[in-house]
PyMOL Python script that loads the backbone (N, CA, C, O; Angstrom):
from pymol import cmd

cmd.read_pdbstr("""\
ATOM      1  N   UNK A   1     101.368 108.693  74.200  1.00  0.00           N
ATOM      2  CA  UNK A   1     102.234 109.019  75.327  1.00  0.00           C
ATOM      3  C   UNK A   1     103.562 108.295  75.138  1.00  0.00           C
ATOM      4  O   UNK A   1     103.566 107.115  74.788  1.00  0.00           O
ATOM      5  N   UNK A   2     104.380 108.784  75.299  1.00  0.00           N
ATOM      6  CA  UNK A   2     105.898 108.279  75.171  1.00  0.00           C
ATOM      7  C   UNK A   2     106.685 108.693  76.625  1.00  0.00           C
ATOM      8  O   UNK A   2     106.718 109.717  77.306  1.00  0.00           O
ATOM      9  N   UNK A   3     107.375 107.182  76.743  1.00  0.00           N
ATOM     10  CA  UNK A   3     107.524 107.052  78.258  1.00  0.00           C
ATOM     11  C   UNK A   3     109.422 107.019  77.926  1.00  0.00           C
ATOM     12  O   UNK A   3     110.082 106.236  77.243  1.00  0.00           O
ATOM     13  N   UNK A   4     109.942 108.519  78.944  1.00  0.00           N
ATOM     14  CA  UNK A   4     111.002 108.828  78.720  1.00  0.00           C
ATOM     15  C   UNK A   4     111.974 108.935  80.145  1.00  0.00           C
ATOM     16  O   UNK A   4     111.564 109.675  81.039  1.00  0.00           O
ATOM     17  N   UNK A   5     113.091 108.286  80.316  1.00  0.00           N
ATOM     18  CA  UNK A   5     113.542 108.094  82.002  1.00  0.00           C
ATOM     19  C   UNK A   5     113.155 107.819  82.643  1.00  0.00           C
ATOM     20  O   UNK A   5     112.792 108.541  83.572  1.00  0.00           O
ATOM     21  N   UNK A   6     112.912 106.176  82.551  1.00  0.00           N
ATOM     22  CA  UNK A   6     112.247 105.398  83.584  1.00  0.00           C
ATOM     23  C   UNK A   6     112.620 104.319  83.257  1.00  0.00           C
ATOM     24  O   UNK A   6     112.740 103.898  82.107  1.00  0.00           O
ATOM     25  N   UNK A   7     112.984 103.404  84.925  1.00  0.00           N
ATOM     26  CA  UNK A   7     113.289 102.055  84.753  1.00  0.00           C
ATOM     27  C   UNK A   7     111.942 101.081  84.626  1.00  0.00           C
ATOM     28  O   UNK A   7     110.984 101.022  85.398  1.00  0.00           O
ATOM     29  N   UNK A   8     112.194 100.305  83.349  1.00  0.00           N
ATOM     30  CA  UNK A   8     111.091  99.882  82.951  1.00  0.00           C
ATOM     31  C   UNK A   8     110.997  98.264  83.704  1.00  0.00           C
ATOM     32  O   UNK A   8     109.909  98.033  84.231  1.00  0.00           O
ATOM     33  N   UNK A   9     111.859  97.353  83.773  1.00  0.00           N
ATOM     34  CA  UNK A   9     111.817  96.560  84.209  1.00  0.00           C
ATOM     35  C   UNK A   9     112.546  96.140  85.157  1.00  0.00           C
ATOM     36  O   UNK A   9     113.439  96.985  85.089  1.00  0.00           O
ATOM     37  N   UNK A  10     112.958  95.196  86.331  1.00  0.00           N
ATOM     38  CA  UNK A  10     114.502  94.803  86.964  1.00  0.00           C
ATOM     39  C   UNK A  10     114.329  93.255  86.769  1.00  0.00           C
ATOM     40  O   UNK A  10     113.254  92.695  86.554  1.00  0.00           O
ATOM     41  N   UNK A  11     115.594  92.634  86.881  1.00  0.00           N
ATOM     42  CA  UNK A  11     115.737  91.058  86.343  1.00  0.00           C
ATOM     43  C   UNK A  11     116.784  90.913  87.570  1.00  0.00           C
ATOM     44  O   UNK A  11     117.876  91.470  87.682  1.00  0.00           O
ATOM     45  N   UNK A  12     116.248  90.146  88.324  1.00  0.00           N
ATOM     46  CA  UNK A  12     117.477  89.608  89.879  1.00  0.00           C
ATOM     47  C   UNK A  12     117.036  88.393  90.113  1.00  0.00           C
ATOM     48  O   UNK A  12     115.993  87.931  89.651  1.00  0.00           O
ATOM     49  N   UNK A  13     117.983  87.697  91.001  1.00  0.00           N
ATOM     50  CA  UNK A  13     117.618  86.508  91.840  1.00  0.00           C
ATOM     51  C   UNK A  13     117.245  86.657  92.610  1.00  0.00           C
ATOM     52  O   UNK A  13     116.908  85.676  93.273  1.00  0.00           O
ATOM     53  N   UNK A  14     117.010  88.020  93.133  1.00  0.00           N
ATOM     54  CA  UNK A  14     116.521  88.153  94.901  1.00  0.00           C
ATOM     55  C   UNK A  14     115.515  89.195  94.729  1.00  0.00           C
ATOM     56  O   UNK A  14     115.837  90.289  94.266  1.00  0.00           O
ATOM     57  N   UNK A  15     114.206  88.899  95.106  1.00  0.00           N
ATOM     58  CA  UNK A  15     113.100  89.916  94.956  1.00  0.00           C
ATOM     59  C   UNK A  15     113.163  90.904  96.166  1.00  0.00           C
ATOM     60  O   UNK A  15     112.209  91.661  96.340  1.00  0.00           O
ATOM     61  N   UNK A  16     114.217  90.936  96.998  1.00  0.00           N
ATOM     62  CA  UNK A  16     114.519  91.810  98.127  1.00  0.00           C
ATOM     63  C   UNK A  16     115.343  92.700  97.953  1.00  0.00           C
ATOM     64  O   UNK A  16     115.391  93.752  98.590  1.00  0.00           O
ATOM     65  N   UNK A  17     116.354  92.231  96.730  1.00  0.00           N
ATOM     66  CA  UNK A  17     116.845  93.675  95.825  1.00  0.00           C
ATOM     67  C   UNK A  17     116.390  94.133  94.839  1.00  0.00           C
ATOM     68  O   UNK A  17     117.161  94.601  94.002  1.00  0.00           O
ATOM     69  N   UNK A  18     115.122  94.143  94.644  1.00  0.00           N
ATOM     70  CA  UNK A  18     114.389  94.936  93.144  1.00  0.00           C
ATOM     71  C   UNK A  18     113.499  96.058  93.869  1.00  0.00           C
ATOM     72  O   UNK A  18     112.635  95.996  94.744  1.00  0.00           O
ATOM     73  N   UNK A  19     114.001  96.982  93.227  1.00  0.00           N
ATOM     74  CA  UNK A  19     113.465  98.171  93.580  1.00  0.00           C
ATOM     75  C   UNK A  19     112.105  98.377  93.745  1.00  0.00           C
ATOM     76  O   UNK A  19     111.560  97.530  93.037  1.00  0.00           O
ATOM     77  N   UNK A  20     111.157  99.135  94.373  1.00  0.00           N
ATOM     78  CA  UNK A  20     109.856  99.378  94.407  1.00  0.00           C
ATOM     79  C   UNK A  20     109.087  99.455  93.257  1.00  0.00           C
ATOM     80  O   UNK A  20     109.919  99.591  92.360  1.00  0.00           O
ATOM     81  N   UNK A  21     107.984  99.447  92.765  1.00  0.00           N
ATOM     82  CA  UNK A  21     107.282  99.772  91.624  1.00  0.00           C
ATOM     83  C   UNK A  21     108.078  99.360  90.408  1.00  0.00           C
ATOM     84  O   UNK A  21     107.984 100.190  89.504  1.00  0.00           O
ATOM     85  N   UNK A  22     108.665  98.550  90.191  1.00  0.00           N
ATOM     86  CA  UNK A  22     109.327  98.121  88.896  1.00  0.00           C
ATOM     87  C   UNK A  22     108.674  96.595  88.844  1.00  0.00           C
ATOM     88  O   UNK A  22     108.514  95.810  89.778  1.00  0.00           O
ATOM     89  N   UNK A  23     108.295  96.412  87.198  1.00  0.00           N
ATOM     90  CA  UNK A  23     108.394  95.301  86.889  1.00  0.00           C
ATOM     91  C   UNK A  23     109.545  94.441  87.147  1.00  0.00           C
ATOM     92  O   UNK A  23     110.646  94.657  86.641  1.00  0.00           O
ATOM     93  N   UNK A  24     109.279  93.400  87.984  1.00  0.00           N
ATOM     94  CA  UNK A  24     110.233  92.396  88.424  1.00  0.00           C
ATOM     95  C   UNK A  24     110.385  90.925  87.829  1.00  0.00           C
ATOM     96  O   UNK A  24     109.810  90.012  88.422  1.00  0.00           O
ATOM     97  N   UNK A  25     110.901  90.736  87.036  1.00  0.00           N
ATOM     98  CA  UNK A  25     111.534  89.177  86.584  1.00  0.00           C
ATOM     99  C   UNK A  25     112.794  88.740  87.536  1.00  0.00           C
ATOM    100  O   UNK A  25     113.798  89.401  87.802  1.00  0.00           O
ATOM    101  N   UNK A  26     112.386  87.246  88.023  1.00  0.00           N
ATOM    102  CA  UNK A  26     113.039  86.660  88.720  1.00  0.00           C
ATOM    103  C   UNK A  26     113.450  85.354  88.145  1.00  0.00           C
ATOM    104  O   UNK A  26     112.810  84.589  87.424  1.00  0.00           O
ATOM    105  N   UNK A  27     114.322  85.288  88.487  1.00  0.00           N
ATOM    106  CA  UNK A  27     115.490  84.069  87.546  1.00  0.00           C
ATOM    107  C   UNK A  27     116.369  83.075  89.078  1.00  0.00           C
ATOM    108  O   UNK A  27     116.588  83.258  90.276  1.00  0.00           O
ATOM    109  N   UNK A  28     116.662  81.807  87.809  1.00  0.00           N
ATOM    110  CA  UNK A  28     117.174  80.830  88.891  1.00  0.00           C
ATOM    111  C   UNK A  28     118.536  81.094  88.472  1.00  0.00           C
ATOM    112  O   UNK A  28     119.300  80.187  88.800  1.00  0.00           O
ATOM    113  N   UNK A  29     119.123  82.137  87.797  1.00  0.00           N
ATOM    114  CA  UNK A  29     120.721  81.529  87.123  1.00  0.00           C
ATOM    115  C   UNK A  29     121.455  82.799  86.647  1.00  0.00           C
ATOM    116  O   UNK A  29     120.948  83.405  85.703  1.00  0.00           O
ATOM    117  N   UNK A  30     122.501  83.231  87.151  1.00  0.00           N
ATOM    118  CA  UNK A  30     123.081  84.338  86.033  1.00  0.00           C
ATOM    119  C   UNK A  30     122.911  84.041  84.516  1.00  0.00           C
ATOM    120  O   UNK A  30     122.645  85.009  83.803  1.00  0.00           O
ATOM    121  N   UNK A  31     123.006  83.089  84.067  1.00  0.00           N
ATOM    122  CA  UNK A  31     123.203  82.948  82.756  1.00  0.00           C
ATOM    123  C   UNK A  31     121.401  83.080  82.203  1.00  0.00           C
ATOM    124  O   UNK A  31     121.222  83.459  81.045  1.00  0.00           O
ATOM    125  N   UNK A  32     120.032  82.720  83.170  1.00  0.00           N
ATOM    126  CA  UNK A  32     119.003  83.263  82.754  1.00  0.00           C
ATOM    127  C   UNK A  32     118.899  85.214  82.828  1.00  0.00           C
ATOM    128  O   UNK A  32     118.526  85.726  81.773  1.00  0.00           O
ATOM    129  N   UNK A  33     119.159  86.016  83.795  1.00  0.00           N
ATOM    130  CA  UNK A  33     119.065  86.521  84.021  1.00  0.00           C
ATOM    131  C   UNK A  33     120.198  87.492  82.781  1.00  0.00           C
ATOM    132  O   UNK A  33     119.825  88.567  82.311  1.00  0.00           O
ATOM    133  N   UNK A  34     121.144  87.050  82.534  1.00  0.00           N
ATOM    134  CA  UNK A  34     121.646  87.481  80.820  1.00  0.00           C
ATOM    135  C   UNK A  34     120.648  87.716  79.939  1.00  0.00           C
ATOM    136  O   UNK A  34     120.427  88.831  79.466  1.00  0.00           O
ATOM    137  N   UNK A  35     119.842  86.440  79.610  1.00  0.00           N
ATOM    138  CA  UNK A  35     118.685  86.179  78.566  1.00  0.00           C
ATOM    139  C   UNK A  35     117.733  86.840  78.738  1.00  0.00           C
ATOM    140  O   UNK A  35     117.091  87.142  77.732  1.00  0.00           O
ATOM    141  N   UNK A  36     117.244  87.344  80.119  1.00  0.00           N
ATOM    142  CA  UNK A  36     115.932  87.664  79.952  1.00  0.00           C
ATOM    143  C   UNK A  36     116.342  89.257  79.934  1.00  0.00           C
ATOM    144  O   UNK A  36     115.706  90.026  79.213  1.00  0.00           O
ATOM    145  N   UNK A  37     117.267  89.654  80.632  1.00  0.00           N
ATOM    146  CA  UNK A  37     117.775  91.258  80.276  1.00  0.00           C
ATOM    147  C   UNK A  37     117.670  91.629  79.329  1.00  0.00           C
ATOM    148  O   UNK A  37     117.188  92.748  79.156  1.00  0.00           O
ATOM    149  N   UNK A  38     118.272  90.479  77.818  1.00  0.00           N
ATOM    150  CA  UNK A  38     118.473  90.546  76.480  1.00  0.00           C
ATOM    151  C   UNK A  38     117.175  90.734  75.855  1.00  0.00           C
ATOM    152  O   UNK A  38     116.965  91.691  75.109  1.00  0.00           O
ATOM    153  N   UNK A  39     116.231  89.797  76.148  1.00  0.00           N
ATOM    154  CA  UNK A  39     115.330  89.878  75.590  1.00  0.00           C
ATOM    155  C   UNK A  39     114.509  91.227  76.060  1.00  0.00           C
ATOM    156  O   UNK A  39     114.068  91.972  75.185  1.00  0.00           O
ATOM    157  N   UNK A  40     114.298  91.553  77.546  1.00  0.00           N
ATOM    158  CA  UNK A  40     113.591  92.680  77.210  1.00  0.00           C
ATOM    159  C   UNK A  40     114.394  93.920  77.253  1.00  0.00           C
ATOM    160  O   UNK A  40     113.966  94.853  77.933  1.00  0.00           O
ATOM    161  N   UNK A  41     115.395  94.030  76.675  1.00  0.00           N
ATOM    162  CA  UNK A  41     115.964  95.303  76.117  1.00  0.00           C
ATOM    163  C   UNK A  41     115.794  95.502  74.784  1.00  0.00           C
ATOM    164  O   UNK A  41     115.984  96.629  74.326  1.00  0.00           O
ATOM    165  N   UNK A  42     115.418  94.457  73.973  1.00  0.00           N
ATOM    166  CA  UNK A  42     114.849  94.230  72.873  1.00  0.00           C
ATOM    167  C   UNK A  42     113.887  95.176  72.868  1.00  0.00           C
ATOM    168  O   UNK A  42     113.840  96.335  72.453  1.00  0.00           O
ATOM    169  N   UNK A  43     112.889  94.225  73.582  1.00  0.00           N
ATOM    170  CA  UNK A  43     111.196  93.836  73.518  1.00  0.00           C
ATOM    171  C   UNK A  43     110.884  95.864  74.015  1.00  0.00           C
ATOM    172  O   UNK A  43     110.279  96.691  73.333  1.00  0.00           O
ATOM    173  N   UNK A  44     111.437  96.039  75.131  1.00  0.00           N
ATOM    174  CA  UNK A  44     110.643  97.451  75.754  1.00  0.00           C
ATOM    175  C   UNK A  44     111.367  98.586  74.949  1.00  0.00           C
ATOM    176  O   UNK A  44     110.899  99.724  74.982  1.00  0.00           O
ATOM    177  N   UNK A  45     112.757  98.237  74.059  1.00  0.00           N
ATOM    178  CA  UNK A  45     112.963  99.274  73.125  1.00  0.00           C
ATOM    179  C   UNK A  45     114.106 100.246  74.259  1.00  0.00           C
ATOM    180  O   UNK A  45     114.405 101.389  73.917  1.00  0.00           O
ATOM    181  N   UNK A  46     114.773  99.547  75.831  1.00  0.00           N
ATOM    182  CA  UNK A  46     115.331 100.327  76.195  1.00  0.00           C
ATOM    183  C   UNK A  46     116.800  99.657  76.476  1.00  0.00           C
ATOM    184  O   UNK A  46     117.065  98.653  75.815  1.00  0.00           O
ATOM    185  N   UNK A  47     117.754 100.128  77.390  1.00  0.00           N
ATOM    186  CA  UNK A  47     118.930  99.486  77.759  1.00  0.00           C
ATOM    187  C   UNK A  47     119.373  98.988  78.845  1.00  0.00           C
ATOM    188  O   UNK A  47     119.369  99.678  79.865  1.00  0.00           O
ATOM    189  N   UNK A  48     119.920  97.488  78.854  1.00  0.00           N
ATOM    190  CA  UNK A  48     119.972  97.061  80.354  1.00  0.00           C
ATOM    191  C   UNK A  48     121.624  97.661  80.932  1.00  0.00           C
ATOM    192  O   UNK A  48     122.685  98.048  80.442  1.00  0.00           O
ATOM    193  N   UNK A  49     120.944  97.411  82.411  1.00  0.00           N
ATOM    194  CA  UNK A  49     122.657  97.632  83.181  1.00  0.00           C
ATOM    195  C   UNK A  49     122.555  96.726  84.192  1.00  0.00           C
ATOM    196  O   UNK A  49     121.607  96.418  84.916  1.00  0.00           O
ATOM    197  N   UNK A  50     124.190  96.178  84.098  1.00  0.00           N
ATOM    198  CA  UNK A  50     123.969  95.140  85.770  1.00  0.00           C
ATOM    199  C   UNK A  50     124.744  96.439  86.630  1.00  0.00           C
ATOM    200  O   UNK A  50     125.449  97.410  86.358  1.00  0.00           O
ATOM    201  N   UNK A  51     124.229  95.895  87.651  1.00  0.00           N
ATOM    202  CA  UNK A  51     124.114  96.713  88.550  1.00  0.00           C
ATOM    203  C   UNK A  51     125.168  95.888  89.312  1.00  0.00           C
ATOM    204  O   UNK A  51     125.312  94.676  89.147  1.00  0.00           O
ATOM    205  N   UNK A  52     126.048  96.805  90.344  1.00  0.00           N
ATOM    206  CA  UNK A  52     127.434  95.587  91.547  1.00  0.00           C
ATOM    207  C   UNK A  52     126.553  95.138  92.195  1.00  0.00           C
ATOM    208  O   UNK A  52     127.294  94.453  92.899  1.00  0.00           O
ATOM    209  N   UNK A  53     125.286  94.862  92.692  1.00  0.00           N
ATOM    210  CA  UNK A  53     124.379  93.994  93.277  1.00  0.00           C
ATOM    211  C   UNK A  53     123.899  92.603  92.785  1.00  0.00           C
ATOM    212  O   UNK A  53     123.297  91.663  93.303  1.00  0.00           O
ATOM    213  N   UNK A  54     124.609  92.972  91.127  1.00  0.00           N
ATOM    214  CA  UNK A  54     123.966  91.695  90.753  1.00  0.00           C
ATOM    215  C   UNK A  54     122.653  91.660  90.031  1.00  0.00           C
ATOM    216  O   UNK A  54     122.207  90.694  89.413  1.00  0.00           O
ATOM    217  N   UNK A  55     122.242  92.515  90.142  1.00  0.00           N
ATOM    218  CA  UNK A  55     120.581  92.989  89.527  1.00  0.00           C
ATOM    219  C   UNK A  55     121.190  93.956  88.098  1.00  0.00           C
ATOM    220  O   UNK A  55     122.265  94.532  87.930  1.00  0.00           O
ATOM    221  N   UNK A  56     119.748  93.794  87.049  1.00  0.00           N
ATOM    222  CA  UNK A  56     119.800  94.069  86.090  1.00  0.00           C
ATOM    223  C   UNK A  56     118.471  95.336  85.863  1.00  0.00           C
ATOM    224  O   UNK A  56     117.282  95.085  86.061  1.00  0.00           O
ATOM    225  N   UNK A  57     118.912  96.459  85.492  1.00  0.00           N
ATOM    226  CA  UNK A  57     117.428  97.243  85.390  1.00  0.00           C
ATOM    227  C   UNK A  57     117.241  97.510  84.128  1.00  0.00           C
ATOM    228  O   UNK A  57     118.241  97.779  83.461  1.00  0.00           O
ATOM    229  N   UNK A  58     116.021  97.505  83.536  1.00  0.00           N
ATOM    230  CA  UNK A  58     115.878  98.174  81.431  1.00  0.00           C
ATOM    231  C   UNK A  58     115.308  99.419  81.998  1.00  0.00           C
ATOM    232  O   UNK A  58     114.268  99.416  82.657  1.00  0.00           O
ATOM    233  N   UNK A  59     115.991 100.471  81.740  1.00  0.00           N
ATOM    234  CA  UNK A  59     115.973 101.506  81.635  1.00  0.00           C
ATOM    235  C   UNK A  59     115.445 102.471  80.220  1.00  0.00           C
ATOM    236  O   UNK A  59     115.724 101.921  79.155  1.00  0.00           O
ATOM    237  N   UNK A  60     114.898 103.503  80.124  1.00  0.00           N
ATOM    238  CA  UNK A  60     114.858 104.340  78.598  1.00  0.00           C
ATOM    239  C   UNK A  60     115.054 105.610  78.879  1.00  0.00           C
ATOM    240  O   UNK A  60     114.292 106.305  79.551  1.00  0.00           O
ATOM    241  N   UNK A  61     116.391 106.061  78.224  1.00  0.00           N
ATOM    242  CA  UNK A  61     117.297 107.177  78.427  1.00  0.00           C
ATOM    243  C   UNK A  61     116.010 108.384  77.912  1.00  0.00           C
ATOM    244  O   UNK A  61     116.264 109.588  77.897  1.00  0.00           O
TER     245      UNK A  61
END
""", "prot")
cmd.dss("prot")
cmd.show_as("cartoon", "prot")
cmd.util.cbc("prot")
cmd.orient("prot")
């Protein structure tokens, strides 16, 4: 199965802006929340976006 247009993960400081049903990583720091975007845009093979909220989602086009 190959998983196509879907946000795979979100990376925020505030678990009150991460969307429903998404894997959620929560961070103490913009500068973590860089790193861990980085790493799993790597890791899940998709692409991050910050979002004007401040939140980060890995997405796969």
């Amino acid at each position: 199965m190959k998983i196509e247009k879907a946000i795979l993960a979100t990376v925020t400081r505030s678990v009150e802006k991460a969307p429903v049903g998404a894997n959620i990583f929560v961070c103490d720091s913009e500068e973590e929340m860089d790193g861990v975007a980085a790493d799993l845009e790597a890791i899940l093979d998709g692409i991050a976006h910050k979002l004007s909220n401040g939140v980060y989602i890995i997405v796969k086009h």
